[in-house]
C-alpha positions as a Markdown table, in Angstrom:
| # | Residue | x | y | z |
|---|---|---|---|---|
| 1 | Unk | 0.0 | 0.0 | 0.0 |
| 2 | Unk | 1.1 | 3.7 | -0.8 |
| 3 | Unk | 2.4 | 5.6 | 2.0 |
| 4 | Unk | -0.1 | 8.8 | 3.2 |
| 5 | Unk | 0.4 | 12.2 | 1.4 |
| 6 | Unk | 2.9 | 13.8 | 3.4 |
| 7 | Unk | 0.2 | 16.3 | 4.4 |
| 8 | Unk | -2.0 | 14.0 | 6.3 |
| 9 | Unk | 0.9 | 12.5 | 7.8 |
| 10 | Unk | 2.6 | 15.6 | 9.4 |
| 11 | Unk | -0.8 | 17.8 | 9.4 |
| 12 | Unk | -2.4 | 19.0 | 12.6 |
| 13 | Unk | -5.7 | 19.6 | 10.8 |
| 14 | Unk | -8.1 | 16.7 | 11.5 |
| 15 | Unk | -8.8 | 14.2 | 9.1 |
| 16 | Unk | -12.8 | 14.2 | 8.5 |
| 17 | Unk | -14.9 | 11.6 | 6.4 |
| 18 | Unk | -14.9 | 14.5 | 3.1 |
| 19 | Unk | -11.2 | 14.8 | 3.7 |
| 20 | Unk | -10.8 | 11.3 | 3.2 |
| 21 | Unk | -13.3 | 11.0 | 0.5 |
| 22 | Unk | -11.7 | 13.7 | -2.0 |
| 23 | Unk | -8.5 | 11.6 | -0.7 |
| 24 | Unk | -10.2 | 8.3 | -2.5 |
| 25 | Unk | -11.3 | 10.5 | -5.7 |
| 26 | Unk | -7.5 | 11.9 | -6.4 |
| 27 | Unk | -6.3 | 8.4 | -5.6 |
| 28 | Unk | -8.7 | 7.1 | -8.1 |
| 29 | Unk | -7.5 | 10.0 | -10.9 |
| 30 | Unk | -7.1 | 7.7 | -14.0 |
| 31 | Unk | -4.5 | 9.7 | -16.9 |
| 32 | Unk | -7.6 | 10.5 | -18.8 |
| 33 | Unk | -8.9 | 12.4 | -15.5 |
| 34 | Unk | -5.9 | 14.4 | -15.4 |
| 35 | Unk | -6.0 | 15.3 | -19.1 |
| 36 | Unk | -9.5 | 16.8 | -18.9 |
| 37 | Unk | -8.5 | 18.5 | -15.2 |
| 38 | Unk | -5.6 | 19.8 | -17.2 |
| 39 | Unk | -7.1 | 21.2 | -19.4 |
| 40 | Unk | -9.8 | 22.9 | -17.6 |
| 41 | Unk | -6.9 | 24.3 | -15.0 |
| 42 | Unk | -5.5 | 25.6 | -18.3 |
| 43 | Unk | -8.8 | 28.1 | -19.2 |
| 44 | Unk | -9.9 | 28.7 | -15.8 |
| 45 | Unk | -7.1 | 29.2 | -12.9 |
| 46 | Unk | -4.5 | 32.2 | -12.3 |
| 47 | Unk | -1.1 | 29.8 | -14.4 |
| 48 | Unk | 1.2 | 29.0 | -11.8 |
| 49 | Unk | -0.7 | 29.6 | -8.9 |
| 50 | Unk | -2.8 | 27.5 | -5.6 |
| 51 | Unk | -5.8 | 29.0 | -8.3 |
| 52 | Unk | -4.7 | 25.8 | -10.6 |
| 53 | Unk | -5.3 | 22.9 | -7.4 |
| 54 | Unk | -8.5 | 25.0 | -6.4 |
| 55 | Unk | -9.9 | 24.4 | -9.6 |
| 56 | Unk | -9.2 | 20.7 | -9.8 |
| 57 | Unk | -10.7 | 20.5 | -6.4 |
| 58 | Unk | -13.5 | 21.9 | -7.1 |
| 59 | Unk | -13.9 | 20.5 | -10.1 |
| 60 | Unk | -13.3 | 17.0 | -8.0 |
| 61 | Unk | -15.9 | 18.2 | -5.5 |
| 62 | Unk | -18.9 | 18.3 | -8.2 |
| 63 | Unk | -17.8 | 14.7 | -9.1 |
| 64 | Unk | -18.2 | 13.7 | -5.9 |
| 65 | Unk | -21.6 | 16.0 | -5.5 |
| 66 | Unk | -25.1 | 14.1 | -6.2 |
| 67 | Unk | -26.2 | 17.5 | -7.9 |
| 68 | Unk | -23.6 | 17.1 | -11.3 |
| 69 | Unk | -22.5 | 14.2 | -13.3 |
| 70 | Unk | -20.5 | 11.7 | -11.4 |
| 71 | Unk | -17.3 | 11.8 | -14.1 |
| 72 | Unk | -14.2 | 14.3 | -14.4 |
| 73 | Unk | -14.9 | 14.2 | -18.2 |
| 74 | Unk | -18.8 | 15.0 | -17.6 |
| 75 | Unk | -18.6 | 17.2 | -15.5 |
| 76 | Unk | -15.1 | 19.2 | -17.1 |
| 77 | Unk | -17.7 | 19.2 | -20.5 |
| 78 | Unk | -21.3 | 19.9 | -19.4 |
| 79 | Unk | -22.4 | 22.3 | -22.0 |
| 80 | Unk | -22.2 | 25.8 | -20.6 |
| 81 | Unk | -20.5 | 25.4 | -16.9 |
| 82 | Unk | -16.7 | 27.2 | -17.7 |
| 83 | Unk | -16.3 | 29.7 | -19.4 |
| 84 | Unk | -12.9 | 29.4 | -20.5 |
| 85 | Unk | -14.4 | 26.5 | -23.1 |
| 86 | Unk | -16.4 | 28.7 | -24.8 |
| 87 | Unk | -13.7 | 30.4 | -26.2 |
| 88 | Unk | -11.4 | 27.3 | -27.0 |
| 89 | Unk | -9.8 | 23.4 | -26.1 |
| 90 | Unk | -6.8 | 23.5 | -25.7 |
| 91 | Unk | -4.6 | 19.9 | -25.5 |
| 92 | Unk | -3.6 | 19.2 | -21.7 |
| 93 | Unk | 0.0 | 20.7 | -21.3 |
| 94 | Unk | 2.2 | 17.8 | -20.0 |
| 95 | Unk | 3.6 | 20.2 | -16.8 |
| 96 | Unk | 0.0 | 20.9 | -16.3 |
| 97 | Unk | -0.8 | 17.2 | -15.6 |
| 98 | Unk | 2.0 | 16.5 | -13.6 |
| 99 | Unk | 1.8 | 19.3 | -11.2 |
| 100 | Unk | -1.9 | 18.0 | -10.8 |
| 101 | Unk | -0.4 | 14.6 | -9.8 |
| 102 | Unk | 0.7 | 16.1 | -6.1 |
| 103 | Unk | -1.8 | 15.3 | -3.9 |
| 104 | Unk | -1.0 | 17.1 | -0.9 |
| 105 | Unk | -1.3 | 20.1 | -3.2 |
| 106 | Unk | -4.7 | 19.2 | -4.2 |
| 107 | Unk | -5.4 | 18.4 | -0.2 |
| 108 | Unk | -3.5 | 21.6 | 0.6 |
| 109 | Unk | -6.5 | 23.1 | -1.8 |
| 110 | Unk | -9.2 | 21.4 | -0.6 |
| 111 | Unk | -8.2 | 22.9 | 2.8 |
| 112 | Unk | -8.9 | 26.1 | 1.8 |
| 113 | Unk | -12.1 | 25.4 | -0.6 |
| 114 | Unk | -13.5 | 22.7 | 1.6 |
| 115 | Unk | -16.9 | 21.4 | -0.7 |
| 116 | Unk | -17.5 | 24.4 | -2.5 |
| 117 | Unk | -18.3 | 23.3 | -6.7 |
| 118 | Unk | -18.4 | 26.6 | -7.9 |
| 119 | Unk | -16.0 | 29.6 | -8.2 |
| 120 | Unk | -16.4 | 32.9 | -10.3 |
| 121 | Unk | -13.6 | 35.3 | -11.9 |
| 122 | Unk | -11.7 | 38.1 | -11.4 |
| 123 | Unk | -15.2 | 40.6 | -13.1 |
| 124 | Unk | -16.6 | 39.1 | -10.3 |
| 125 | Unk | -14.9 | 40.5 | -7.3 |
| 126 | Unk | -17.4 | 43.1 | -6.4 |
| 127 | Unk | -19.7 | 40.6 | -5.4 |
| 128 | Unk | -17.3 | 38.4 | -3.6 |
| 129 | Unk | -18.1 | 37.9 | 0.0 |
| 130 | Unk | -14.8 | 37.6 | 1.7 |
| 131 | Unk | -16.0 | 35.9 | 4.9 |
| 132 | Unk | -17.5 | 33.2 | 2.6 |
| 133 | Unk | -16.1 | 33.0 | -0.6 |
| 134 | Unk | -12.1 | 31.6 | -0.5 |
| 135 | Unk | -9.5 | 32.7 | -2.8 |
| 136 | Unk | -5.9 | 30.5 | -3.5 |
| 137 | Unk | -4.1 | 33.4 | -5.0 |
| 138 | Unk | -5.1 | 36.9 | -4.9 |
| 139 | Unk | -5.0 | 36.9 | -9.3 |
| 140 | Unk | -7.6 | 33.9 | -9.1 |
| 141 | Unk | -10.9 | 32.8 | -8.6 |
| 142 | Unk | -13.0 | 32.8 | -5.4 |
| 143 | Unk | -14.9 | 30.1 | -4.8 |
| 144 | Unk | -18.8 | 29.7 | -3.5 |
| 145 | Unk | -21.2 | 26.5 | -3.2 |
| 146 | Unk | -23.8 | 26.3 | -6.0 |
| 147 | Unk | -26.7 | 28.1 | -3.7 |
| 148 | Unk | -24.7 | 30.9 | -3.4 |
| 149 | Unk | -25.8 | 33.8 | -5.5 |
């Protein structure tokens, strides 16, 4: 068996039941999974930023949510959910996929998004409330749950 991510071993946060099942869903990340995450990261996150692993998390998050389609490549293509897709598709960048591939970044992320599925851009800052709404890098997105307005 695989030892722990390094951030559950030496972390003081507790380890809860969603920690450990977004935890199963990266473990379960098949090279396909990655592409399409890739390539989503590419269109929608501040490059080279904590942005990149919030999006894959919350993009991880929906999978795991009842409310979207239970598939990175469903819910990465549902017509009309990011907007970076409506403009183009571009092929997953190799460094993009394998900086994806560190888990404790992507646990690091969910650590700061927790559940939320949704996030909105940089036009959107105005509305963003700050007690509520999470940002990973200040040039990124901020992220909600889906019954926030």
């Amino acid at each position: 068996m695989a030892p722990l991510p390094s951030i559950i071993q030496t972390s003081s946060v507790v380890i809860t039941g969603k920690t450990i099942l977004i935890l199963e869903t990266i473990l379960a990340l098949t090279p396909a999974d990655y592409d399409h995450l890739a390539r989503a990261v590419q269109v929608e996150a501040a490059p080279n930023t904590m942005d990149e692993f919030c999006v894959a998390v919350s993009i991880l998050n929906r999978v795991n949510s009842p409310m979207y389609p239970n598939s990175v490549a469903d819910v990465v293509y549902a017509p009309g959910q990011y907007e970076g897709f409506f403009y183009r598709r571009p092929a997953a960048k190799p460094h993009v996929i394998n900086k994806l591939k560190n888990t404790d970044k992507l646990l690091e992320a969910y650590s700061i998004i927790g559940d939320r599925t949704d996030f909105k851009g940089q036009a959107m800052l105005p509305y963003r409330v700050s007690s509520q709404d999470p940002m990973c890098h200040h040039r990124g997105n901020f992220y909600h749950y889906h019954w926030q307005s």
